[in-house]
C-alpha positions as YAML, in Angstrom:
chain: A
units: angstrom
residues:
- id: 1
  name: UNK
  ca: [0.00, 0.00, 0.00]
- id: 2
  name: UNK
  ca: [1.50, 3.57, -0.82]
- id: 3
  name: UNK
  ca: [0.33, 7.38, 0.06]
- id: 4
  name: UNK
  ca: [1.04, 10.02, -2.61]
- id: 5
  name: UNK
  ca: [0.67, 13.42, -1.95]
- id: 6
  name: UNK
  ca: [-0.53, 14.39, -5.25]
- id: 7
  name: UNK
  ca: [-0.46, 18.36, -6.16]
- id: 8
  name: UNK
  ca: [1.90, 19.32, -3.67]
- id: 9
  name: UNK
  ca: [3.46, 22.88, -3.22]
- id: 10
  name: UNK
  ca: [7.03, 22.45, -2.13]
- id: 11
  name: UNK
  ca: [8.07, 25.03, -0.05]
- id: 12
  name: UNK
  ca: [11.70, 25.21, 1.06]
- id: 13
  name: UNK
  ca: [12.49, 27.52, 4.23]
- id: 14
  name: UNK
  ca: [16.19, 27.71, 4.72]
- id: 15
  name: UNK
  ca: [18.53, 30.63, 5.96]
- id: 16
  name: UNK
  ca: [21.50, 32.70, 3.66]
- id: 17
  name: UNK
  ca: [23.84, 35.51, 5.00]
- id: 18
  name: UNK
  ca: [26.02, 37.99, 3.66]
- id: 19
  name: UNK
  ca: [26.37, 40.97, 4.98]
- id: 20
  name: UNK
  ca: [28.19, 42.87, 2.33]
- id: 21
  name: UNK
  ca: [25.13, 41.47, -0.40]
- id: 22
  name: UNK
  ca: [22.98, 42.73, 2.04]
- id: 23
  name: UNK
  ca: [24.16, 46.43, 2.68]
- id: 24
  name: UNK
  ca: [24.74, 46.62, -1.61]
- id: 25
  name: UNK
  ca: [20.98, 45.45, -1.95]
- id: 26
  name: UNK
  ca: [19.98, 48.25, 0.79]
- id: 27
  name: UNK
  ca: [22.21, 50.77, -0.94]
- id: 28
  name: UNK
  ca: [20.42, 49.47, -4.31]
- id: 29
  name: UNK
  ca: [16.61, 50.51, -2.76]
- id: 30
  name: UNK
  ca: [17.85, 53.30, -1.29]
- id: 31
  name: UNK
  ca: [19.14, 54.63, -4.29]
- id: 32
  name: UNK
  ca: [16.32, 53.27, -6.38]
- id: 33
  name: UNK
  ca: [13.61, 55.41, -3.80]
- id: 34
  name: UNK
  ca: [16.15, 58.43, -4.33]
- id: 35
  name: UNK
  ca: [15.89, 58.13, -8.88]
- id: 36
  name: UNK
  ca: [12.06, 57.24, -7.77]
- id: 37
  name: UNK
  ca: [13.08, 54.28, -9.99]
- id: 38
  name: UNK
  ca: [10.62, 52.54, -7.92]
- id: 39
  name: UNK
  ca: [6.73, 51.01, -9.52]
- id: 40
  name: UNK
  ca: [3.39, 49.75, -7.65]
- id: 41
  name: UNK
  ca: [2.68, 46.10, -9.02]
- id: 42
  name: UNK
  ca: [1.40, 44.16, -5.93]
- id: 43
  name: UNK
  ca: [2.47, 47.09, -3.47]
- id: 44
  name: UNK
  ca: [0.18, 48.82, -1.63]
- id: 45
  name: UNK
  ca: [2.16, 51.55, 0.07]
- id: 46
  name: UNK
  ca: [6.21, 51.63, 0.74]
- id: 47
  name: UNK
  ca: [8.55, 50.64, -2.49]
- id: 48
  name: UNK
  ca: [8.77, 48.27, -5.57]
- id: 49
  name: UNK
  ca: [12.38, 49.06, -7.03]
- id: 50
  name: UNK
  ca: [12.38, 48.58, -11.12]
- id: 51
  name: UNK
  ca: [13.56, 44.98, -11.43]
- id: 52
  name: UNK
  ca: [17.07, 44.23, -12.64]
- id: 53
  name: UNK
  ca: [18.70, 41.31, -14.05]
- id: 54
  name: UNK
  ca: [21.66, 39.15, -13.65]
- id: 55
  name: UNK
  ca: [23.79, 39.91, -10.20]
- id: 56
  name: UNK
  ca: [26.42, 37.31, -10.24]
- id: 57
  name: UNK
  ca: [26.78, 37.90, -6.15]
- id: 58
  name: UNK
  ca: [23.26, 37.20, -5.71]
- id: 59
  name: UNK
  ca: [23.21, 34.26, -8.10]
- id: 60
  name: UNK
  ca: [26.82, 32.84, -6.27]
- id: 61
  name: UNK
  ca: [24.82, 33.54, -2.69]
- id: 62
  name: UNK
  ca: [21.85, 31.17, -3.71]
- id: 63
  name: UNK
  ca: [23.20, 28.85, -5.76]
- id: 64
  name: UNK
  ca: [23.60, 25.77, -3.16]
- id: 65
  name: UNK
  ca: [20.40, 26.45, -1.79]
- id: 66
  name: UNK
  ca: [19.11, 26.37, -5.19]
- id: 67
  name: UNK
  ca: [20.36, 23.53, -5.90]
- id: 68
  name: UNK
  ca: [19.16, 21.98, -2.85]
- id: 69
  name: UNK
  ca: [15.94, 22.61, -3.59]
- id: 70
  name: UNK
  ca: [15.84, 20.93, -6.91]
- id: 71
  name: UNK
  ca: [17.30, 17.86, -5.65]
- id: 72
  name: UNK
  ca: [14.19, 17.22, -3.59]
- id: 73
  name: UNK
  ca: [12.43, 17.16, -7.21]
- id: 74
  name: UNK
  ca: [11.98, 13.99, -9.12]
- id: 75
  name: UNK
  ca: [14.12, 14.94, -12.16]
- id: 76
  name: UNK
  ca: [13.21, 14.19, -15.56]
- id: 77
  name: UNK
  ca: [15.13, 15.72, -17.49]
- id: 78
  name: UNK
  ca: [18.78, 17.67, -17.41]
- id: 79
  name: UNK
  ca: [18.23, 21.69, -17.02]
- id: 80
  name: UNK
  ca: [20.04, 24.55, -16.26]
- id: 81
  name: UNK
  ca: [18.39, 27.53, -14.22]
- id: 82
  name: UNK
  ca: [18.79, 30.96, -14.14]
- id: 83
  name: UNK
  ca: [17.78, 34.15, -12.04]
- id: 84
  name: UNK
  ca: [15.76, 35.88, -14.78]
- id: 85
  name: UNK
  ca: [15.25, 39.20, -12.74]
- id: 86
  name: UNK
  ca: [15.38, 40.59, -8.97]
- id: 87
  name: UNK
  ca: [13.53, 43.39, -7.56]
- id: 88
  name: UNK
  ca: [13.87, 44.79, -3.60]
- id: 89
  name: UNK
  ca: [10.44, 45.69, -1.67]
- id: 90
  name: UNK
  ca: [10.39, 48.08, 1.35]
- id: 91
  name: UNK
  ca: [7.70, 47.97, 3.24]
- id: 92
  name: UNK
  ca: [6.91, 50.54, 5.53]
- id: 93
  name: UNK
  ca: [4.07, 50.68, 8.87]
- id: 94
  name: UNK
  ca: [0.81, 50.00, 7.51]
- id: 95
  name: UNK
  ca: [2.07, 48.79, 4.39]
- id: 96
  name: UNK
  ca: [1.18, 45.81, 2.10]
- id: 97
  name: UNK
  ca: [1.55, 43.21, -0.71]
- id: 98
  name: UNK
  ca: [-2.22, 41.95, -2.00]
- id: 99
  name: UNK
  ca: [-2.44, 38.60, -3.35]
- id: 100
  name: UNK
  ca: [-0.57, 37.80, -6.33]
- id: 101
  name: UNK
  ca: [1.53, 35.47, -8.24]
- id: 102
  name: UNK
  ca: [4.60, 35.34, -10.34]
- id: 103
  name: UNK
  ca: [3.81, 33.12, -13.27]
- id: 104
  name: UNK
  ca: [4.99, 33.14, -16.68]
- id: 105
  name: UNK
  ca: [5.68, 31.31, -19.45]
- id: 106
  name: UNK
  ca: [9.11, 31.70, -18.89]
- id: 107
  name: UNK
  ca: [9.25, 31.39, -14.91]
- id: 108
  name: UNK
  ca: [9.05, 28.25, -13.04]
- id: 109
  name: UNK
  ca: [10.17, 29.00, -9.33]
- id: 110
  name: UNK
  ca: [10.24, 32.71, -7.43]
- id: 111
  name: UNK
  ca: [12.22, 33.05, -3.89]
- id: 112
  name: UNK
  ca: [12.29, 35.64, -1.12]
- id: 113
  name: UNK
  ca: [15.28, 36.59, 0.65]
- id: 114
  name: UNK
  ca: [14.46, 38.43, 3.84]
- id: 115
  name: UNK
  ca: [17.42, 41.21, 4.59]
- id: 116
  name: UNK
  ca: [15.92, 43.31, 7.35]
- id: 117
  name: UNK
  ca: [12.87, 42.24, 9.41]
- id: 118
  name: UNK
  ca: [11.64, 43.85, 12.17]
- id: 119
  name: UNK
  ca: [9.10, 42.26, 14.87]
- id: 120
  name: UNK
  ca: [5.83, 42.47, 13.50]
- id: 121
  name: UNK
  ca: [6.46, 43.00, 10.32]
- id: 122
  name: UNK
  ca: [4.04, 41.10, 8.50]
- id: 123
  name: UNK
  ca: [3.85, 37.22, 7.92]
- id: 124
  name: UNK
  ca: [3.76, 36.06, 4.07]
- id: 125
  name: UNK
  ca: [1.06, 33.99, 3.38]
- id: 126
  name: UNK
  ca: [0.53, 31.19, 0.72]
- id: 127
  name: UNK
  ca: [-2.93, 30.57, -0.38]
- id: 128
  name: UNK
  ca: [-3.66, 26.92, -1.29]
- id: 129
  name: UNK
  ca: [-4.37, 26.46, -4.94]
- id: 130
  name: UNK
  ca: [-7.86, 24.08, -4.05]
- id: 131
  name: UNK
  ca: [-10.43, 26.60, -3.57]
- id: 132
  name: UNK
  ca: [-12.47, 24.31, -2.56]
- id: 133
  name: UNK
  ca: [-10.38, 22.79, 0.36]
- id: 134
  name: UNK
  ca: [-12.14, 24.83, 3.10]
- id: 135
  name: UNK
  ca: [-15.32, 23.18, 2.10]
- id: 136
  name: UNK
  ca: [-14.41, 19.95, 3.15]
- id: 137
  name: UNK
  ca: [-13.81, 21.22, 6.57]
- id: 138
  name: UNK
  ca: [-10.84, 19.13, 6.92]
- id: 139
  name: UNK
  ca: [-8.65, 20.90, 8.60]
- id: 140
  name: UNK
  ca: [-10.84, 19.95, 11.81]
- id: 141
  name: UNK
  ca: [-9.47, 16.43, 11.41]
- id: 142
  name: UNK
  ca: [-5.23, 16.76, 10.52]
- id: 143
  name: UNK
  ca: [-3.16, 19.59, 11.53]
- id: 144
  name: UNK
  ca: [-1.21, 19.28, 7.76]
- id: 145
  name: UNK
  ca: [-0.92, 21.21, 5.22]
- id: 146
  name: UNK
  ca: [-2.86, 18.30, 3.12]
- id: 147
  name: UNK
  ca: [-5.50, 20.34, 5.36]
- id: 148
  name: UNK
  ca: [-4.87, 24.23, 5.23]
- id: 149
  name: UNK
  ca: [-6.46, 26.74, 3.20]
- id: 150
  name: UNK
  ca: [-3.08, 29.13, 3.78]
- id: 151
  name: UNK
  ca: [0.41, 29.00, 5.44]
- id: 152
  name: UNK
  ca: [2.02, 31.69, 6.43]
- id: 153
  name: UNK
  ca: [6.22, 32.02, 7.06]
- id: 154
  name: UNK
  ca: [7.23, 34.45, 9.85]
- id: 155
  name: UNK
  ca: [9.79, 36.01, 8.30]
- id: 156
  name: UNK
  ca: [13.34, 36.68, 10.05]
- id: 157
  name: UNK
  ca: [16.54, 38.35, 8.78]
- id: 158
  name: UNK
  ca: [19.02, 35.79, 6.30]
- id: 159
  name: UNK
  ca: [15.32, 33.68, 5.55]
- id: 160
  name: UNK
  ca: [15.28, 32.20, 2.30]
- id: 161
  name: UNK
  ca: [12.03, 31.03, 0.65]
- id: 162
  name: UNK
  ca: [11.75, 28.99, -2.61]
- id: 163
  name: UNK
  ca: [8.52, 27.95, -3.97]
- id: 164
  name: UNK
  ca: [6.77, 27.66, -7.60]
- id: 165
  name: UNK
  ca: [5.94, 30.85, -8.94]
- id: 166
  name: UNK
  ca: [2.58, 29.87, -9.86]
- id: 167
  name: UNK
  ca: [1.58, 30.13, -5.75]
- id: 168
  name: UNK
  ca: [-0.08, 32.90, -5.03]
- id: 169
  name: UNK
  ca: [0.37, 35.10, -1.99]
- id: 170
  name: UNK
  ca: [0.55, 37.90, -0.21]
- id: 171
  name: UNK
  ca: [1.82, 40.11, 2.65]
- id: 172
  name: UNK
  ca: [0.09, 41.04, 5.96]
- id: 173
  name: UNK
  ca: [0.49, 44.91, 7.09]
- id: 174
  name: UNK
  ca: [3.16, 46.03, 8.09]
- id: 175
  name: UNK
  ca: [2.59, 46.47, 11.80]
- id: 176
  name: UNK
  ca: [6.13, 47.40, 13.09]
- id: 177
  name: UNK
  ca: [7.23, 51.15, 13.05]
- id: 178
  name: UNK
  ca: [10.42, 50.23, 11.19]
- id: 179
  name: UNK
  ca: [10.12, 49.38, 7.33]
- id: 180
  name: UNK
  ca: [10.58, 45.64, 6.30]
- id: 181
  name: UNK
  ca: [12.71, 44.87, 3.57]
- id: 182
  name: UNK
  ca: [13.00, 41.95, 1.00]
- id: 183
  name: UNK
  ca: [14.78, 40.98, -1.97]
- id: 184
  name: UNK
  ca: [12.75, 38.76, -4.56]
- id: 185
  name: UNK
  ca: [13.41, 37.09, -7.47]
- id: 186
  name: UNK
  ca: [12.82, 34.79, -10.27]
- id: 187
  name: UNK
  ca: [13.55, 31.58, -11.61]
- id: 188
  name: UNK
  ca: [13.86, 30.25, -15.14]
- id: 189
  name: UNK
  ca: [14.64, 26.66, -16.53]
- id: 190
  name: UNK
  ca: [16.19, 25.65, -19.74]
- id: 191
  name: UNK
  ca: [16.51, 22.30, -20.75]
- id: 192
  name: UNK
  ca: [20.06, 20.22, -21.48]
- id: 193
  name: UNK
  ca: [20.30, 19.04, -25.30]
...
């Protein structure tokens, strides 16, 4: 007899540090606010810096975990990924992400990197992709995620956070005084001839 958990959303949680990537990423936003080379796409309030592309630090910083992540995948076939484009949220008291998603044709996996989090900040939250899963009332039975309508990641400084990009989800309100901010990013993958 075997369980499967079909339709699964891998989430992978791990931690990354690096100071000096950290301060040139604040120096980035700060710089960005200061050009007001900044945009409102799932924003509400604070800053959305223009995205930018390839950052070989960044890329060098994530790799393993990456990596690490994909290993946990059943691979079919050889592929080579790539960080398509980054962009660096600031999110101030009172301040927001609604629900969204990154998908694409041409993105498979998103992350979050977490570079200066003050208490109460704001959880993110992942909604589950069955809209119907409430209905069942399930989650009255198992405390699992086969079971939850949403699960939400306290963030903390250094956090990592892989997941598909077709997940949606969004960020609480700010409720710290201090301003929250995040590096995100996408993922592309290109098959091996």
């Amino acid at each position: 007899m075997t369980t499967i958990n079909i339709f699964t959303t891998p989430l992978f949680i791990t931690k990354v540090n690096s100071t000096k990537i950290k301060n040139k990423m604040i120096k980035k936003l700060n710089n960005a606010i200061s050009k007001k080379h900044t945009i409102k796409i799932s924003n509400e309030g604070g800053a959305h810096t223009v995205g930018f592309g390839e950052d070989k630090d960044l890329t060098k910083l994530f790799q393993e975990k990456i990596n690490e992540y994909f290993t946990s995948f059943n691979i079919k076939k050889k592929f080579e990924w790539y960080i398509c484009n980054y962009w660096i949220n600031k999110n101030n008291k009172g301040d927001f992400n609604v629900p969204h998603s990154h998908v694409s044709e041409h993105i498979q996996f998103s992350g979050i990197w977490y570079l200066d989090v003050p208490q109460n900040s704001a959880k993110v939250v992942f909604l589950n992709p069955d809209k119907t899963i409430s209905m069942g009332l399930t989650y009255n039975f198992f405390d699992d995620p086969v079971a939850y309508s949403y699960y939400s990641v306290s963030p903390e400084n250094g956090v990592l956070l892989l997941f598909p990009s077709n997940v949606v989800h969004y960020v609480q309100p700010n409720l710290s005084n201090q301003a929250r901010i995040s590096l995100a990013f996408n993922i592309s993958l290109k098959e091996i001839e």
